[in-house]
C-alpha positions in Angstrom: 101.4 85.8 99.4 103.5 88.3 101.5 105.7 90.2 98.9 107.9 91.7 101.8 108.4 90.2 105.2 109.9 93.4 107.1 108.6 96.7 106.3 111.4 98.6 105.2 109.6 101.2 103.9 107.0 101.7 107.0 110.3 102.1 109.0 112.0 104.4 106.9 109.1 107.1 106.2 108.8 106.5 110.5 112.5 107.7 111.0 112.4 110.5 108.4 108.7 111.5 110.1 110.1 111.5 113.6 113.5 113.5 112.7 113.1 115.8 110.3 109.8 116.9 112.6 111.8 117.2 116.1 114.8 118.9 113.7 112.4 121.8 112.1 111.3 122.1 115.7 114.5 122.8 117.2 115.4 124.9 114.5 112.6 127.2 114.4 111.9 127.3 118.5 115.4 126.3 119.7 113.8 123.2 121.5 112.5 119.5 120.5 108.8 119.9 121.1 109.0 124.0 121.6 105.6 125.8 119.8 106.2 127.1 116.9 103.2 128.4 114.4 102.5 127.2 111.4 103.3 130.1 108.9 106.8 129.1 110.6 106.9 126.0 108.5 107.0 127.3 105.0 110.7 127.6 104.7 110.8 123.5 105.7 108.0 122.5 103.4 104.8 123.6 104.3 103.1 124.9 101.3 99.8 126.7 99.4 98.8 126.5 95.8 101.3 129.5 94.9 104.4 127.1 95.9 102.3 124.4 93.5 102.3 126.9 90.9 106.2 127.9 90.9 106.9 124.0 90.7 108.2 123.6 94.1 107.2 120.2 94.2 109.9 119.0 96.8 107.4 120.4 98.8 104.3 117.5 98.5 107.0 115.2 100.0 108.2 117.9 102.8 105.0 118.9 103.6 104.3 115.0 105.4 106.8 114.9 107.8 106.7 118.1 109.4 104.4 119.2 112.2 103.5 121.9 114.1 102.7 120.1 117.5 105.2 117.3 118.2 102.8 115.5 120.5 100.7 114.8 117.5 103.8 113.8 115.3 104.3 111.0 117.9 100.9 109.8 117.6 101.0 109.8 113.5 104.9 107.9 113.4 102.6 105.5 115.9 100.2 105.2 113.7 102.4 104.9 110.7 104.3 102.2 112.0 101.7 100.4 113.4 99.4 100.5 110.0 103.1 99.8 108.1 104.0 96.8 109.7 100.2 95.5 108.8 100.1 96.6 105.1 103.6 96.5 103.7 103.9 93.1 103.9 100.7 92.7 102.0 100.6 95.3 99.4 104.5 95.6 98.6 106.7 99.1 99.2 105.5 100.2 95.6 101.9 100.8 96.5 102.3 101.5 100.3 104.7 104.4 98.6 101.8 105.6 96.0 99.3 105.2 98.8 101.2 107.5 101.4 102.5 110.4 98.9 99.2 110.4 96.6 96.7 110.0 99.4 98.5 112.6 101.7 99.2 115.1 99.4 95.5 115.2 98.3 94.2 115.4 101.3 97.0 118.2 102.2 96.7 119.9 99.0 93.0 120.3 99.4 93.5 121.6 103.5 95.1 124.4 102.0 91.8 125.4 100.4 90.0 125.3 103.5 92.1 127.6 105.6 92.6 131.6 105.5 95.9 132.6 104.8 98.3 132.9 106.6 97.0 129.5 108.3 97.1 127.6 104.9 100.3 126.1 104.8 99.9 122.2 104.0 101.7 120.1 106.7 101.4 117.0 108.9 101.5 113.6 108.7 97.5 112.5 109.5 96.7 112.9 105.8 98.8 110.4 104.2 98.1 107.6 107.0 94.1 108.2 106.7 94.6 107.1 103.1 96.8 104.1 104.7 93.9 103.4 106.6 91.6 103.2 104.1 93.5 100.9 102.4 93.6 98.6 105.4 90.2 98.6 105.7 89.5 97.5 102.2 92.0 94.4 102.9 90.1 93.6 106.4 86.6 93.8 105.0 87.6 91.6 102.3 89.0 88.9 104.6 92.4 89.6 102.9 94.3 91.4 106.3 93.8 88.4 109.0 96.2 89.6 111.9 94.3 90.5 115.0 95.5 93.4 115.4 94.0 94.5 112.1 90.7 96.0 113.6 92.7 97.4 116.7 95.0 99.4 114.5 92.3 100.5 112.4 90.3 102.2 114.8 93.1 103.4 116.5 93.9 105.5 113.6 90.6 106.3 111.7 88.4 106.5 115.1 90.3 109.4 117.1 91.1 111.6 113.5 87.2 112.1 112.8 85.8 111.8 115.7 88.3 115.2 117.1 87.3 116.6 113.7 83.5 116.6 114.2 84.3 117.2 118.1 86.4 120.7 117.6 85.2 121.9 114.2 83.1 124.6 113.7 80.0 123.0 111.0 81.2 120.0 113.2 82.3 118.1 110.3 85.5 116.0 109.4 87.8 118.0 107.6 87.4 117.5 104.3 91.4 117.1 103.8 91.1 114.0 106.0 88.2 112.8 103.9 89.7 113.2 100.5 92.4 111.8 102.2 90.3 108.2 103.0 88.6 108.3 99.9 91.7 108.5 98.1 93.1 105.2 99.6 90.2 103.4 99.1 90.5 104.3 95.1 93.9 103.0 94.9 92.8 100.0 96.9 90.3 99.5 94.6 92.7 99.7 91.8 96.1 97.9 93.2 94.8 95.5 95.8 93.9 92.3 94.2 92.8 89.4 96.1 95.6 86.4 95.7 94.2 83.6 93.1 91.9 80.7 95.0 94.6 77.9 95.1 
């Protein structure tokens, strides 16, 4: 049973992605896709355990749309949408909500462990839609997802994040952000994704 036919949601978190990204940008480099560093994304959202601490929780929300390389913001709205359109019609706003902010900001949260200051900041996108993935993939290996594009999408998304992580790491490892990030999707799949009753 499809509990929403047009992914409102998917299209929203897209939009907010694409121009609050490109806005922090401009604002920090005076251009779109300018570089900018990432300590230069703390004032916009970017954020260690110290903002956790102070209750800056605004922050865990922030933290996913903003980027430091716009190129790779394209590629996540992408990726959103393309996993959004899929899932949200499936699994409702609710859980494609709780999916996005829970999985992300775990996997984000835990990046900031992993990186020397000032380099620490949590930001980007890839976190939240890993745990999107994961979530797919629960629905296409239980026969629940169908579209053909399912598999397509899939390792569109899951394929090139790991595969750069083991490529340009240094132990040659995923990150382990992006891997709480999955595992975290497939828990709340386990938990929200129920298959629909044998008619």
């Amino acid at each position: 049973m499809q509990i929403h036919r047009f992914p409102y949601l998917t299209v929203i978190l897209c939009i907010l992605t694409f121009v609050v990204s490109l806005a922090v940008n401009y604002t920090i480099s005076g251009t779109l896709i300018g570089k900018i560093k990432v300590p230069d994304l703390e004032p916009f959202g970017g954020y260690t355990i110290e903002h956790l601490v102070n209750f800056e929780l605004w922050r865990l929300f922030a933290s996913q749309l903003i980027h430091v390389k716009q190129f790779h913001m394209f590629y996540n709205v992408l990726s959103l949408f393309a996993l959004g359109c899929l899932l949200e019609p499936r699994v409702g706003r609710f859980v494609l909500a709780l999916v996005w902010f829970l999985g992300g900001s775990a996997g984000t949260f835990v990046s900031t462990l992993m990186v020397q200051a000032p380099w620490n900041l949590g930001t980007g996108g890839s976190q939240g839609i890993l745990a999107l993935a994961a979530v797919g993939t629960v629905l296409y290996a239980s026969g629940q997802l169908r579209h053909k594009m399912t598999a397509f999408v899939l390792g569109l998304v899951i394929f090139p994040a790991f595969v750069l992580d083991i490529i340009y790491a240094e132990n040659h490892l995923p990150k382990l952000g992006h891997v709480v990030s999955f595992v975290s999707g497939l828990m709340i799949a386990a938990i929200y994704v129920r298959k629909p009753p044998v008619k």
